[in-house]
Each structure stands twice: as C-alpha cells, then as structure tokens.
BALOBA-1460 file (C-alpha; in Angstrom, 3 decimals):
// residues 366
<rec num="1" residu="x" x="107.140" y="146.100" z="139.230"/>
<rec num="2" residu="x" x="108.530" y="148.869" z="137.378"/>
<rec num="3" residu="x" x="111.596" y="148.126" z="135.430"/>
<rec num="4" residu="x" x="112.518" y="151.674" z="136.216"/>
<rec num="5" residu="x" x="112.852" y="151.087" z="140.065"/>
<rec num="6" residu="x" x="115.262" y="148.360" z="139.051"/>
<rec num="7" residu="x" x="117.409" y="150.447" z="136.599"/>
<rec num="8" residu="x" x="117.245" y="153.095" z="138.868"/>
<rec num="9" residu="x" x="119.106" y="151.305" z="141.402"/>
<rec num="10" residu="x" x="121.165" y="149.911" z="138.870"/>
<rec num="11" residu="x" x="122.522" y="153.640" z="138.080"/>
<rec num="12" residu="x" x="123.140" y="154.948" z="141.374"/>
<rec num="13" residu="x" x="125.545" y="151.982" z="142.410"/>
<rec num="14" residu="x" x="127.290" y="153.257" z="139.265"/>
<rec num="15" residu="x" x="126.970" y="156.741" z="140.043"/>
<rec num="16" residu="x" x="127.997" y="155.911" z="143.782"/>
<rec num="17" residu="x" x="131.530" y="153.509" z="141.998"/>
<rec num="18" residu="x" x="132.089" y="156.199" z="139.746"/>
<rec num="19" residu="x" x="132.180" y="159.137" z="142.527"/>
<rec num="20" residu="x" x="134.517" y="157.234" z="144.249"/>
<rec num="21" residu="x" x="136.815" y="156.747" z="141.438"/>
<rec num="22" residu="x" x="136.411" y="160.136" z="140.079"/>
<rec num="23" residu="x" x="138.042" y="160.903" z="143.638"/>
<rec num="24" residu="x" x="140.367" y="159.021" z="143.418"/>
<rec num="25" residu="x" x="141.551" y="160.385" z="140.204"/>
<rec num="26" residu="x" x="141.261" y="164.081" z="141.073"/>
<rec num="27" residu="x" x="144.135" y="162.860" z="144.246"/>
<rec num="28" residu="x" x="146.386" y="161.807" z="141.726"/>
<rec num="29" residu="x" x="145.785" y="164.457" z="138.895"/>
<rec num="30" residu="x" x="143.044" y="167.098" z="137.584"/>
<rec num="31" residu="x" x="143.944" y="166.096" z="134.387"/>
<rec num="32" residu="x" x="142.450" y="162.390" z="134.987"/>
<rec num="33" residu="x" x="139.265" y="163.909" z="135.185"/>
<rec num="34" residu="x" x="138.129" y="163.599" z="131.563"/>
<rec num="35" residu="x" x="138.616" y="159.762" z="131.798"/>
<rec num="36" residu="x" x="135.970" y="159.420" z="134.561"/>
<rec num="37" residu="x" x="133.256" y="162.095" z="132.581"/>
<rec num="38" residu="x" x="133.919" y="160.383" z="129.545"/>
<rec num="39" residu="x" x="132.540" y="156.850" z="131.608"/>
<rec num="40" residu="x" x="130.380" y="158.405" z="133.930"/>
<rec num="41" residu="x" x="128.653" y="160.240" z="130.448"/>
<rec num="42" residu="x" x="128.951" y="156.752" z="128.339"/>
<rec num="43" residu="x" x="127.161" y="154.683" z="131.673"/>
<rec num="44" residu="x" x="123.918" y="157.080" z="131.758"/>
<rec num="45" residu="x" x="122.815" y="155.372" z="128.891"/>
<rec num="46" residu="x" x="122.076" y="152.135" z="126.688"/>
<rec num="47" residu="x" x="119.075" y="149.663" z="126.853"/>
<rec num="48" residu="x" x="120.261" y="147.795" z="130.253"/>
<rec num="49" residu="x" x="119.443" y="144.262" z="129.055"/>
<rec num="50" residu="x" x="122.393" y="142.635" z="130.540"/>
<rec num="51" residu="x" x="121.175" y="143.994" z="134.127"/>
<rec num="52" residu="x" x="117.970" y="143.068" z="133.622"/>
<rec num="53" residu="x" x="118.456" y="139.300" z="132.115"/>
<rec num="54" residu="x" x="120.925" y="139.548" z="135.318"/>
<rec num="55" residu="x" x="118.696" y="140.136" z="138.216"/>
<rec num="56" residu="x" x="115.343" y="138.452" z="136.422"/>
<rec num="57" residu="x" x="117.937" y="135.012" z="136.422"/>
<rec num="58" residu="x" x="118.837" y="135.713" z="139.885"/>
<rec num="59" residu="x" x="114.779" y="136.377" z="140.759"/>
<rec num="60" residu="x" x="113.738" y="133.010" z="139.446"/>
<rec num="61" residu="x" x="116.244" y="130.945" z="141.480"/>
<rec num="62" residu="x" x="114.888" y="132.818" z="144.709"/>
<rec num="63" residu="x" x="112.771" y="130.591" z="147.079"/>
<rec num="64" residu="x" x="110.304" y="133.261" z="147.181"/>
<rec num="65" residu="x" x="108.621" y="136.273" z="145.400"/>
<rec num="66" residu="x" x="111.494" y="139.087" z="145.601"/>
<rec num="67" residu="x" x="110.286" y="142.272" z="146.871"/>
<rec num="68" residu="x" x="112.087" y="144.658" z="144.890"/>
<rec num="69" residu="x" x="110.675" y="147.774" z="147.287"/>
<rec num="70" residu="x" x="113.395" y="146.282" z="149.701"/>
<rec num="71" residu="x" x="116.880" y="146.598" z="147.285"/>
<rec num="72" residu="x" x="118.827" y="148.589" z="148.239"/>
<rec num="73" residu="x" x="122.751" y="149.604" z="145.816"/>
<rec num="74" residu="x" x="124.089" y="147.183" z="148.406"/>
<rec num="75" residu="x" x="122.214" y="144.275" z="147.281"/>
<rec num="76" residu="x" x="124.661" y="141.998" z="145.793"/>
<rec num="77" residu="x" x="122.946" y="141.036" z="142.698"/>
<rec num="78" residu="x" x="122.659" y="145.300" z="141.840"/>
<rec num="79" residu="x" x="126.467" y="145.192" z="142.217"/>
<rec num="80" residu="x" x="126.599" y="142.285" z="139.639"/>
<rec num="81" residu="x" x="124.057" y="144.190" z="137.036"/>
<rec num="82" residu="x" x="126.131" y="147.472" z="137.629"/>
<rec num="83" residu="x" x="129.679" y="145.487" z="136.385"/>
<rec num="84" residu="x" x="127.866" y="143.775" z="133.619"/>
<rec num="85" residu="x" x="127.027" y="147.050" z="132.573"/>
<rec num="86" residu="x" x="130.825" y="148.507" z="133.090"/>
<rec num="87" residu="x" x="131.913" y="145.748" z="131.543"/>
<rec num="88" residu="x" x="129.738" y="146.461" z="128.352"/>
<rec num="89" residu="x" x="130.936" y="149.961" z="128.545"/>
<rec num="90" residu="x" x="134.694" y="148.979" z="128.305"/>
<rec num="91" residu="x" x="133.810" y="146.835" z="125.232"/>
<rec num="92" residu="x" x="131.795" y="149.495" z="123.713"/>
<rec num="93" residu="x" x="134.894" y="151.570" z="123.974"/>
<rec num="94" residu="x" x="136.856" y="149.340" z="122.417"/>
<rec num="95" residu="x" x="134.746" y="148.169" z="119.810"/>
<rec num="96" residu="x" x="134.220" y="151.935" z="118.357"/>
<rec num="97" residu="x" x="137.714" y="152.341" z="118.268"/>
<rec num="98" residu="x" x="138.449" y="149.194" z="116.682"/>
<rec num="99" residu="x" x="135.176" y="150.225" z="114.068"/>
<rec num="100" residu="x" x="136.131" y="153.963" z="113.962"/>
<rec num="101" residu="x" x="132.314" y="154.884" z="114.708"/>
<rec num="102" residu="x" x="132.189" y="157.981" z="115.314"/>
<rec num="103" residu="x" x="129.179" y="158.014" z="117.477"/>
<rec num="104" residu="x" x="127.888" y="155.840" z="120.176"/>
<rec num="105" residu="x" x="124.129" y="156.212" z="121.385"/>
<rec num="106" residu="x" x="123.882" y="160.254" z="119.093"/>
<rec num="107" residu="x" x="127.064" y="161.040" z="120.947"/>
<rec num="108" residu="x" x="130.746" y="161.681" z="119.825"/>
<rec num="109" residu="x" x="132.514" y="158.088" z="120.422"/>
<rec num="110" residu="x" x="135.246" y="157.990" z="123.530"/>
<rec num="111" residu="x" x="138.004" y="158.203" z="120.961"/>
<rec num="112" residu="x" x="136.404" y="161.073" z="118.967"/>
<rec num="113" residu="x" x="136.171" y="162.980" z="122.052"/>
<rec num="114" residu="x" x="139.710" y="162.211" z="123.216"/>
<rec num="115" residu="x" x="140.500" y="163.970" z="119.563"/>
<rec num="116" residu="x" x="138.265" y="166.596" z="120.493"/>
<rec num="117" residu="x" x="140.080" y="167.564" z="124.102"/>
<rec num="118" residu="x" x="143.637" y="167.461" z="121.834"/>
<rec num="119" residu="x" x="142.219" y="169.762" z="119.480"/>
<rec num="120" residu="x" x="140.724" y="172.450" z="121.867"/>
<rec num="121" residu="x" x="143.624" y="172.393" z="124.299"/>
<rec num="122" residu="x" x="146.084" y="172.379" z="121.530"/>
<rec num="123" residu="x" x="148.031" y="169.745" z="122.554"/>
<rec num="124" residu="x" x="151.486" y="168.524" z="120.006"/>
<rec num="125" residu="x" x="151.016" y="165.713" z="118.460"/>
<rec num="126" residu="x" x="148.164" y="164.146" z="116.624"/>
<rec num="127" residu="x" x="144.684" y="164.189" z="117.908"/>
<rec num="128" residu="x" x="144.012" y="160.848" z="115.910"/>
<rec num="129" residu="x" x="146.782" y="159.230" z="117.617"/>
<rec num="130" residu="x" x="145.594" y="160.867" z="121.152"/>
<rec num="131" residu="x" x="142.200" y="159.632" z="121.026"/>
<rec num="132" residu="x" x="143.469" y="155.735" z="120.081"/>
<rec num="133" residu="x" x="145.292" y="156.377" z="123.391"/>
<rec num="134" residu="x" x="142.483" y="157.481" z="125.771"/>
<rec num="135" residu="x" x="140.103" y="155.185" z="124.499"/>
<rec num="136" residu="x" x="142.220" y="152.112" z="124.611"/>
<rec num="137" residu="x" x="143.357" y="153.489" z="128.335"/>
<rec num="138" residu="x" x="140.087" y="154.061" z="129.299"/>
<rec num="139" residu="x" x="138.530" y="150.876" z="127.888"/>
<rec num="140" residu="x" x="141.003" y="149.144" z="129.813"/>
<rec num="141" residu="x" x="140.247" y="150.538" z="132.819"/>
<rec num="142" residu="x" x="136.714" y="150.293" z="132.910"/>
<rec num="143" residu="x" x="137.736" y="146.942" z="132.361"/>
<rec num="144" residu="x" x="139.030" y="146.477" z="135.600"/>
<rec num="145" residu="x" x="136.607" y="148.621" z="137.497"/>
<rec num="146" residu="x" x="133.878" y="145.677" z="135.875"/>
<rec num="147" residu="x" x="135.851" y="143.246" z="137.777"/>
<rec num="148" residu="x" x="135.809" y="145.251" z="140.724"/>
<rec num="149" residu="x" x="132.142" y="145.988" z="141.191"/>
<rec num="150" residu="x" x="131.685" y="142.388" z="140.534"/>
<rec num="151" residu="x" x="134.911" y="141.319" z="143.507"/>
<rec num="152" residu="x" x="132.519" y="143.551" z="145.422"/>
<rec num="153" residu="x" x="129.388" y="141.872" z="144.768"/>
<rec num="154" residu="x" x="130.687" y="138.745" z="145.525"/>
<rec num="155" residu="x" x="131.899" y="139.242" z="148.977"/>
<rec num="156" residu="x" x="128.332" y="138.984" z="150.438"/>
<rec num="157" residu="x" x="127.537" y="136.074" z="148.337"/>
<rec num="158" residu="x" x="125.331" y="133.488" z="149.960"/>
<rec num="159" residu="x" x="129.014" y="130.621" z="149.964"/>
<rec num="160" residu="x" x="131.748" y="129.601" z="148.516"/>
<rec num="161" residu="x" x="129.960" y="127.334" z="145.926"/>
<rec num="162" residu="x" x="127.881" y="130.527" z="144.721"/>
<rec num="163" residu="x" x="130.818" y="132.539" z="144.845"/>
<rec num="164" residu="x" x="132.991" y="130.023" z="142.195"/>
<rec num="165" residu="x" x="129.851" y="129.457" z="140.207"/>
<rec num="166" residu="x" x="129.790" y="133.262" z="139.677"/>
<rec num="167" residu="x" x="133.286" y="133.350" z="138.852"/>
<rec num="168" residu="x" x="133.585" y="131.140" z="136.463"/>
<rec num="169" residu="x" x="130.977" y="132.698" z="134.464"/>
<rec num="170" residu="x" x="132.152" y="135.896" z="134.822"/>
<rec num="171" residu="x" x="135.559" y="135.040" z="133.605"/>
<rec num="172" residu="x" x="134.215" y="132.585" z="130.548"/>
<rec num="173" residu="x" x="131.991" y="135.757" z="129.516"/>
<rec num="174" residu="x" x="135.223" y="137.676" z="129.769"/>
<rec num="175" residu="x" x="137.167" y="135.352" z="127.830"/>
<rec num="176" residu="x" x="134.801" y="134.407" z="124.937"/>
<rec num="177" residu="x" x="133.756" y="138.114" z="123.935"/>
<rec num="178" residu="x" x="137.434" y="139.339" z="123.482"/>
<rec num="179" residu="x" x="138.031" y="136.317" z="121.381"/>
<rec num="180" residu="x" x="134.561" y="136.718" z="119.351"/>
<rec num="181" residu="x" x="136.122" y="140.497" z="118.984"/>
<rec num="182" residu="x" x="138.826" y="139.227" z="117.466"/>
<rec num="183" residu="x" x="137.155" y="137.013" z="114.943"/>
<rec num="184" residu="x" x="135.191" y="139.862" z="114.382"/>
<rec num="185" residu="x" x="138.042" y="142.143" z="113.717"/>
<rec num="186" residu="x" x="139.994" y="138.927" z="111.468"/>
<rec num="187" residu="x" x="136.760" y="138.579" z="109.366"/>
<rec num="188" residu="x" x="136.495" y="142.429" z="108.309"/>
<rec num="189" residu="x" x="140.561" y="142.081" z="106.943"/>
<rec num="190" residu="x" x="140.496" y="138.870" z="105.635"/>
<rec num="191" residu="x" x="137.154" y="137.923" z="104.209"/>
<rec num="192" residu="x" x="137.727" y="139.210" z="100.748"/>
<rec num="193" residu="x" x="140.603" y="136.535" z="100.157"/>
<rec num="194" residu="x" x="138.462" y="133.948" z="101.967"/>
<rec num="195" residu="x" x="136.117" y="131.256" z="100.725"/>
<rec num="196" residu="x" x="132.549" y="133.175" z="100.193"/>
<rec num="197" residu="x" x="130.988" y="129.755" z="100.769"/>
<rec num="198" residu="x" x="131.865" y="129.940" z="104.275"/>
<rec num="199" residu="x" x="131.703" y="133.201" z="104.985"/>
<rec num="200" residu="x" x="128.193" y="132.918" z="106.703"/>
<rec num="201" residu="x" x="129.371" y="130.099" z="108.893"/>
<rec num="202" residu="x" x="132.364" y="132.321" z="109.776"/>
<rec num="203" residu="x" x="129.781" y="135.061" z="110.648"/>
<rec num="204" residu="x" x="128.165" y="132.997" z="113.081"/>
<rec num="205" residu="x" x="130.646" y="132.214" z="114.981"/>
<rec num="206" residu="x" x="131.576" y="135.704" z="115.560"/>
<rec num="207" residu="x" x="128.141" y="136.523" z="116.252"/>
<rec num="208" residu="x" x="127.609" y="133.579" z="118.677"/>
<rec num="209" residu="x" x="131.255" y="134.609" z="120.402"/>
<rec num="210" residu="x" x="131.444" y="138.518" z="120.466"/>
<rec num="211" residu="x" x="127.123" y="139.215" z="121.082"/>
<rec num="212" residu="x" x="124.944" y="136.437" z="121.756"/>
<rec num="213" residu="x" x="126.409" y="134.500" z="124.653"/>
<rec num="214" residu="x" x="127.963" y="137.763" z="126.160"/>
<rec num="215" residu="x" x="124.966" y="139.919" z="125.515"/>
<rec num="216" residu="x" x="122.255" y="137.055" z="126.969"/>
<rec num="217" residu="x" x="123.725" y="133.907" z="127.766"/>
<rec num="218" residu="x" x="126.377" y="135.441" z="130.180"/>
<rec num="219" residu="x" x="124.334" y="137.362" z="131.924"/>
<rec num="220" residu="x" x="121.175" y="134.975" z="132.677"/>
<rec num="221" residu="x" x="124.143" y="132.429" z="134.306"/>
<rec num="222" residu="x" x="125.709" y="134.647" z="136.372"/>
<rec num="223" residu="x" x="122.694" y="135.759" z="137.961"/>
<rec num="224" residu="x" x="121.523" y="132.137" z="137.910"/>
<rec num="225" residu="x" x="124.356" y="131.338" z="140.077"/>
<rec num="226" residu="x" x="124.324" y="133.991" z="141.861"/>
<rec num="227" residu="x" x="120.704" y="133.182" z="142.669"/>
<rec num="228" residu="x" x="122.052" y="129.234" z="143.277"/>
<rec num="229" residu="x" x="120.821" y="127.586" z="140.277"/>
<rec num="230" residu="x" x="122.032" y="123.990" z="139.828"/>
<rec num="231" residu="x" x="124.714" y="122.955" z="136.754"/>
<rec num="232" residu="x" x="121.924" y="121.703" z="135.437"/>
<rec num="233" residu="x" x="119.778" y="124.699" z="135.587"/>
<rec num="234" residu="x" x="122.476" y="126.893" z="134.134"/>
<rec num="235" residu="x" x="122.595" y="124.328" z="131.028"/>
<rec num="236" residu="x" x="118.873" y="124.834" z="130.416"/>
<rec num="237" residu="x" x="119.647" y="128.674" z="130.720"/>
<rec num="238" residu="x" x="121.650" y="128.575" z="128.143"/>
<rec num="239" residu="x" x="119.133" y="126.788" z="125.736"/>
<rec num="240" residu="x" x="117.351" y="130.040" z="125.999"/>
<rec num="241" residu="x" x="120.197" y="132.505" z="126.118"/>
<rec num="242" residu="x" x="122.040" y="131.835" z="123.017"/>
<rec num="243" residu="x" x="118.968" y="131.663" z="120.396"/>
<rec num="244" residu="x" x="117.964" y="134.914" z="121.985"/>
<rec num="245" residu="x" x="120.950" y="136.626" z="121.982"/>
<rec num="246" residu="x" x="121.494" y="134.984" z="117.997"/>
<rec num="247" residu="x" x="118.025" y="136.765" z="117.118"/>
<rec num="248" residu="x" x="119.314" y="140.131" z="119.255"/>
<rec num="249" residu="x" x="122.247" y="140.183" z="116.685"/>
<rec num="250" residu="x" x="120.846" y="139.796" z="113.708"/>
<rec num="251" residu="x" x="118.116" y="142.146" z="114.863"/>
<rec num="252" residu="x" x="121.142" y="144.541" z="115.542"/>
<rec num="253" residu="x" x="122.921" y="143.720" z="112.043"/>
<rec num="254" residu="x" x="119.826" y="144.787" z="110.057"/>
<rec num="255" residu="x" x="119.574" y="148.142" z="111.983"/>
<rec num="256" residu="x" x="123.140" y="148.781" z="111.416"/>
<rec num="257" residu="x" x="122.334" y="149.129" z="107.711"/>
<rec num="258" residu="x" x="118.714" y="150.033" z="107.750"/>
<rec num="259" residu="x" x="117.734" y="151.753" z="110.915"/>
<rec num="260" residu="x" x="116.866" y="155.099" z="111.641"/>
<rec num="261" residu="x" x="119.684" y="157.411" z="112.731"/>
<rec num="262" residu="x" x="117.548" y="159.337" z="114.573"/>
<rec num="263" residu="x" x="116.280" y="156.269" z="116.442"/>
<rec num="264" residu="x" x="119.912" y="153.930" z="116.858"/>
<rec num="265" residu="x" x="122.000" y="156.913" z="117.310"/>
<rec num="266" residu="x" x="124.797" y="155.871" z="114.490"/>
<rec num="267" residu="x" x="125.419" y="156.879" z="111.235"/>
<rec num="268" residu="x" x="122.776" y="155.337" z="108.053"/>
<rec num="269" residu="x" x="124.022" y="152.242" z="107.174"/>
<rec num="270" residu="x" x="127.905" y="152.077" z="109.511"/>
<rec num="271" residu="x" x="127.396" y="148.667" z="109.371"/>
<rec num="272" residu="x" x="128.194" y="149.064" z="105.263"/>
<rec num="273" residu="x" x="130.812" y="151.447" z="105.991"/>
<rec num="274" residu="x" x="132.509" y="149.789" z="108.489"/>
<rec num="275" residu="x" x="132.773" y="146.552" z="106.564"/>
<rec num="276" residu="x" x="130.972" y="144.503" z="108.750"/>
<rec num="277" residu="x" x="130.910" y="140.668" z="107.854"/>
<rec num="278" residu="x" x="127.598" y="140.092" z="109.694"/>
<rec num="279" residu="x" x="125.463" y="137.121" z="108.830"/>
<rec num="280" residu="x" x="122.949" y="139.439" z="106.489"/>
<rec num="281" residu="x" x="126.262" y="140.525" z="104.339"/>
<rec num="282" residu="x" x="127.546" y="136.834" z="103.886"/>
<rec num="283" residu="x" x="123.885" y="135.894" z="102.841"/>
<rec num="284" residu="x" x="124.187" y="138.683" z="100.390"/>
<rec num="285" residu="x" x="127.247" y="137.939" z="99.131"/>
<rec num="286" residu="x" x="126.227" y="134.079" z="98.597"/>
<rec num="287" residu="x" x="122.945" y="135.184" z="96.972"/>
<rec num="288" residu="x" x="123.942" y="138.354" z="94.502"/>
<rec num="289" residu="x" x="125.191" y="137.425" z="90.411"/>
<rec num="290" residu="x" x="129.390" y="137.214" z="90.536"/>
<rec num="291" residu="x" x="129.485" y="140.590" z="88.917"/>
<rec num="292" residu="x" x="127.240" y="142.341" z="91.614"/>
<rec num="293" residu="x" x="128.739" y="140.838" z="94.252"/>
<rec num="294" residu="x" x="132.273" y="141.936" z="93.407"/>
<rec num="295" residu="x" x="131.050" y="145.412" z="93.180"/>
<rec num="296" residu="x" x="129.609" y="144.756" z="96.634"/>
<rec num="297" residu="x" x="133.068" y="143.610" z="98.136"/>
<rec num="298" residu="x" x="134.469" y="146.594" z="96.522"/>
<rec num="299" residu="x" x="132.479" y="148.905" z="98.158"/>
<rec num="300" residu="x" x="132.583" y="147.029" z="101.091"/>
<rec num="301" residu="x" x="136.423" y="146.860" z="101.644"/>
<rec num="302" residu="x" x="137.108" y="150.098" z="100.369"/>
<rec num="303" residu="x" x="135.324" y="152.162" z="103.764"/>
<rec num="304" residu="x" x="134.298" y="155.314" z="102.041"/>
<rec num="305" residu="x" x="130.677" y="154.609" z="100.694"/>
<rec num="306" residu="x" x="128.624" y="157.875" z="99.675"/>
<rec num="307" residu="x" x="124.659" y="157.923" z="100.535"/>
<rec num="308" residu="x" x="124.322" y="156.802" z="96.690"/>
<rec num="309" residu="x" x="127.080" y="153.588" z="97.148"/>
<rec num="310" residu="x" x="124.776" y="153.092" z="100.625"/>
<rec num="311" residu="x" x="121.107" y="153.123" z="98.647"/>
<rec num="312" residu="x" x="122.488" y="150.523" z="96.060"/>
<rec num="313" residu="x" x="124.188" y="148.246" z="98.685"/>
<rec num="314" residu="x" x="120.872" y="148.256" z="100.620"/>
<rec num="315" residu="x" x="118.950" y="147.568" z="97.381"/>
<rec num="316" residu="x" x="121.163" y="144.492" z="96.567"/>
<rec num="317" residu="x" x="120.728" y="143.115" z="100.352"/>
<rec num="318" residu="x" x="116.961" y="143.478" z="99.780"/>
<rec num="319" residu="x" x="116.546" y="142.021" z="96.242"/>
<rec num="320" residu="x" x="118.937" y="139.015" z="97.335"/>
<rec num="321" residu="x" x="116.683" y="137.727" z="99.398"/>
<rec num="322" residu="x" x="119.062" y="138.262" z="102.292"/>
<rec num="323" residu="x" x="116.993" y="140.603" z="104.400"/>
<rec num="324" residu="x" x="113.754" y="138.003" z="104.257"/>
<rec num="325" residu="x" x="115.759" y="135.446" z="105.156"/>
<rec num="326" residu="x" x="117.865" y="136.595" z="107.983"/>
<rec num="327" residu="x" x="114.412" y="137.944" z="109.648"/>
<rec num="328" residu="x" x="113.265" y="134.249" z="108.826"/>
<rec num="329" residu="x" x="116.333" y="133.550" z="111.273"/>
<rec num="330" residu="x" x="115.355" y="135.884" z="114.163"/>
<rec num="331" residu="x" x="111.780" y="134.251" z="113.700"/>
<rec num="332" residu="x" x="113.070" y="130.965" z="114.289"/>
<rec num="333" residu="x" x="115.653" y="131.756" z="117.127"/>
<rec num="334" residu="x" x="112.852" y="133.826" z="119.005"/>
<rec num="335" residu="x" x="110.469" y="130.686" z="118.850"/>
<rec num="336" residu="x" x="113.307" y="128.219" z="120.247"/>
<rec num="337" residu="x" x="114.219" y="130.860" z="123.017"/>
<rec num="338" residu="x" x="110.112" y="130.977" z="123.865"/>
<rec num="339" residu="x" x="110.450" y="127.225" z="123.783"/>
<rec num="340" residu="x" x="113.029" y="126.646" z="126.311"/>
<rec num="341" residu="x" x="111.851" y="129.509" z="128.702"/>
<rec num="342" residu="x" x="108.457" y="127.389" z="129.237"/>
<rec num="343" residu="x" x="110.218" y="124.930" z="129.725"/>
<rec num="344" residu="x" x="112.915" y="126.020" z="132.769"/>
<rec num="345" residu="x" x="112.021" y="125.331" z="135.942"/>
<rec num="346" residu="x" x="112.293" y="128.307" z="137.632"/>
<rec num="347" residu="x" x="109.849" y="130.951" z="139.551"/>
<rec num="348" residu="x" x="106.390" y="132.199" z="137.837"/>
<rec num="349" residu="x" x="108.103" y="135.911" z="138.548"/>
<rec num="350" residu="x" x="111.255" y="135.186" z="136.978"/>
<rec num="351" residu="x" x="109.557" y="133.542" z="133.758"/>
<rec num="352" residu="x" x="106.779" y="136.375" z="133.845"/>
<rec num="353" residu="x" x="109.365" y="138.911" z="133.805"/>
<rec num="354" residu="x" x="112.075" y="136.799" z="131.560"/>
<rec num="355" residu="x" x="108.967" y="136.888" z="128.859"/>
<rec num="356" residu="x" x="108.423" y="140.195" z="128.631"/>
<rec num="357" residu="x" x="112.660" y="140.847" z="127.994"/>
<rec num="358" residu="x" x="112.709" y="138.406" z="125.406"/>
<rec num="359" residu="x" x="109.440" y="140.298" z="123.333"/>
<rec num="360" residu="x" x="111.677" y="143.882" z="124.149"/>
<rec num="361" residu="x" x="114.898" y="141.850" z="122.664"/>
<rec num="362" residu="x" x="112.942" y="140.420" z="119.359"/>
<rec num="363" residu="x" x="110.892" y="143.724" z="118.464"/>
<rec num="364" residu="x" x="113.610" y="146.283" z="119.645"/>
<rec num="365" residu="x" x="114.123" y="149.061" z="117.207"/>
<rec num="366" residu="x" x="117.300" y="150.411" z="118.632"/>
C-alpha cells in the first residue's frame, strides 16, 4: 500500500475541517481570514509520522488485513491522524514563537508572517508585538480545533471502553508535551547557573517529555486503543515508542546544528542560535576543557552567533566526542525499539508497516 493513499486521505479531512472553519470565520469577519491561510498553508506540509504511527497502531489491533482502498475522510481513525497532525501544528506554532525561528519547513514562521501582514497594511503599533499575538491566538486555536477533529473521531468509536481509552491518551499526550515545553523553555534560561553535571540528565527529560513520547509514543497508543488494544498491549507499545521517539530527537538535535538548510528548511545551525540545551550540547559541555566550554556558554547564551561563532561551535561538538557519542545513542535506542516491535503481538501488516516507519524515523535527514 502506498503511504501516499493514506496521507492523501489524511489531508483532505484537513482540507474538508479547515473549509469549514475558514467559513466560519469569513461569517464573523474578513479579517479572520489570515488565521485560517496561515493553518491551512502550515498543515500542507511536514513528514506525517504521527498519522502514520497512528493508523499503522490502529492496523495491527484489527482482526483482519485492513483494506485501505475502502477509507474513506470519515473513517474514524483518519479523523484521529488529521488532529494529531493539528495538534502538532498548534505546537509548532508555539514552539517557533517561543524559539523565535524564523522559518518553519523554508517558510516564514506564523509569527514572522503575522509581522509581515502589520508591516504591509501599516497597521500602529509594533509588528513584533503583533505577530506574538497572532501566533499565540492562532496556536491556541488550532489547539482546540485538534480536540475537535479528535471529539469527532470519537463519536463513531467502536464503545465506550475504546472511547475512554482514547481519551485518556489523548489528554496525557496533551498534558506531558506542554510540560516537556516548559522544561524546555526553563533549561534554555537557567542552565548557565545550573550544575553542568546534570545538565544532560536535565536534557533528557525534556527530550523524553516535549518529543519522544508525544512525537511516537502518543500516537502508537491512541491508535492502539482506538484499534482496541489491551492495557497490556499499550504497555508493550510504549517499550517501542519511547526509544524511538529518544533516537528521532537526537536525530533531530544533530540536524538542528549540522543539517542542510536546503534540506531541513531552518537556518545552519538554529539549534546554536537558539540556545538549545539538547542532549548533544550537555555532552559537549561535559566533555570540552573549562576554558572552551565557557566560551561555548557564552556564545550560547548570548543568541547572536555569526557563521564564524557557528563553524567553531560545531568544531568543538565534533572534537568533544559529543557528536560520536550521541549517534552511539540513536544506535542503541533504534536497536531496543527493533527489539520490542518483534516482540508485540500484533498483526504481520501492522509490524510490516511499523518496520519500515521506524528505518524512515532512524535514517531521516529532515
């Protein structure tokens, strides 16, 4: 089966939501309608894992082969990959403001272009302060159209049992990203007056909170339950999820300071810029001579780092040993996530195609 068919799908129920809400806006006011092209523009794009993991979980709880020639955008489990994927949306929002990226997937960030619509209309006031507005507004509520399209979803759910299963993971998914955000947000201000020794400890928790059970975890149990996997089940889900999504982070943390622009979308090295206090910085950090790492921090804290300030930082990471051995890490996370999918008991189609998302996560380049 092509994963295209799938994705396809996928889009139009978001299409189809976001038609109706872009409706809805244009009753109220014309000048809504930037909010919904703004999330209409941010939701035609991005790698889709978190509908995929979705529906594979969901496929490998099903009593039999699913024909996926006869889904249709009202198939409750497309509804539930279509609000993961709003749901990532709003957090991307949020998480570039928070960051000040300007660019999301080789595209001005929903804050930047908030600016952007101040400036041309030549609006009073300060665009900076404009586009904090829209974004967090419009973060917010594609926040609640997440929980919507899931609401949705859920009212042709197979019972009550599958329905509260659902739930609950939605809403823990919900819960532990915004406070792995905040970690995340903590660690960047307060890490230089914090203990260095624990700063990679501190790092993954944030990681574990704010990407790898929301990214994987989250996703494979909600369309586990959805699909009417056992407690049990779900458990033995999650022995898979979370060293996958670990290994999808730190596979994300090195391209945030080594990747190609071209090929990620974002700046060379925002990770640096941005201050990030990702696992492969507090190995650095651990690793460098006192003196270099203080320069490090410096550079790190201070936000404005020229190419120059970028090439050295990426030459410390490297001669540290910090880049060999976080890719050690994503080595030994992908082999416990192989591990423990051979090992769940669930359907040779949902395993088959579970395997070949978990080789796209661990050699992604974007």
């Amino acid at each position: 089966m092509s994963q295209g068919f799938l994705l396809n799908l996928v889009q139009q129920r978001l299409d189809v939501y976001c038609d109706i809400k872009r409706a809805e806006l244009s009753e109220i006011s014309e000048d809504l309608i930037p909010i919904i092209d703004y999330t209409q523009d941010l939701l035609s794009g991005g790698k889709r894992f978190r509908a995929l993991f979705a529906f594979w979980a969901w496929a490998g709880y099903q009593p039999v082969p699913v024909d996926t020639s006869k889904l249709t955008t009202e198939t409750p489990v497309i509804s539930v990959a279509a609000a993961l994927e709003m749901f990532h949306a709003a957090a991307l929002v949020h998480d570039d403001l928070l960051d000040q990226s300007d660019l999301r997937r080789g595209k001005p960030a929903i804050h930047k272009r908030f600016e952007t619509l101040h400036q041309t209309n030549r609006f009073a006031g300060s665009p900076e302060r404009f586009g904090v507005a829209g974004s967090v507004l419009v973060g917010d509520m594609m926040l609640s159209w997440s929980s919507e399209l899931f609401g949705d979803a859920l009212l042709h759910s197979p019972g009550e049992k599958i329905e509260a299963a659902c739930r609950t993971e939605f809403s823990k998914m919900r819960f532990e990203v915004m406070a792995g955000q905040y970690l995340d947000v903590l660690e960047e201000n307060a890490a230089p007056i914090r203990s260095k020794s624990e700063a990679v400890a501190r790092a993954n928790k944030v990681m574990l909170y704010k990407t790898a059970k929301y990214s994987l975890e989250a996703p494979l149990l909600i369309g586990a339950a959805l699909g009417g996997a056992h407690h049990s089940e779900l458990k033995s889900l999650s022995d898979f999820g979370i060293p996958l999504g670990l290994a999808f982070q730190l596979r994300d943390d090195i391209l945030g300071v080594f990747g190609d622009p071209q090929v990620t979308g974002k700046p060379a090295g925002d990770d640096l810029r941005e201050g990030k206090r990702t696992v492969l910085i507090g190995l650095t950090l651990e690793a460098l001579p006192a003196s270099v790492a203080r320069i490090f921090e410096e550079l790190l804290v201070s936000g404005e780092i020229d190419a120059e300030q970028i090439e050295f930082m990426r030459t410390a990471i490297v001669d540290s040993g910090a880049l060999a051995k976080t890719e050690a890490l994503i080595e030994e996370y992908s082999i416990r996530a192989i591990e423990a999918l051979a090992d769940l008991d669930i359907s040779d189609q949902g395993r088959k195609e579970l395997a070949g998302l978990t080789q796209a996560v661990i050699n992604r380049s974007k």
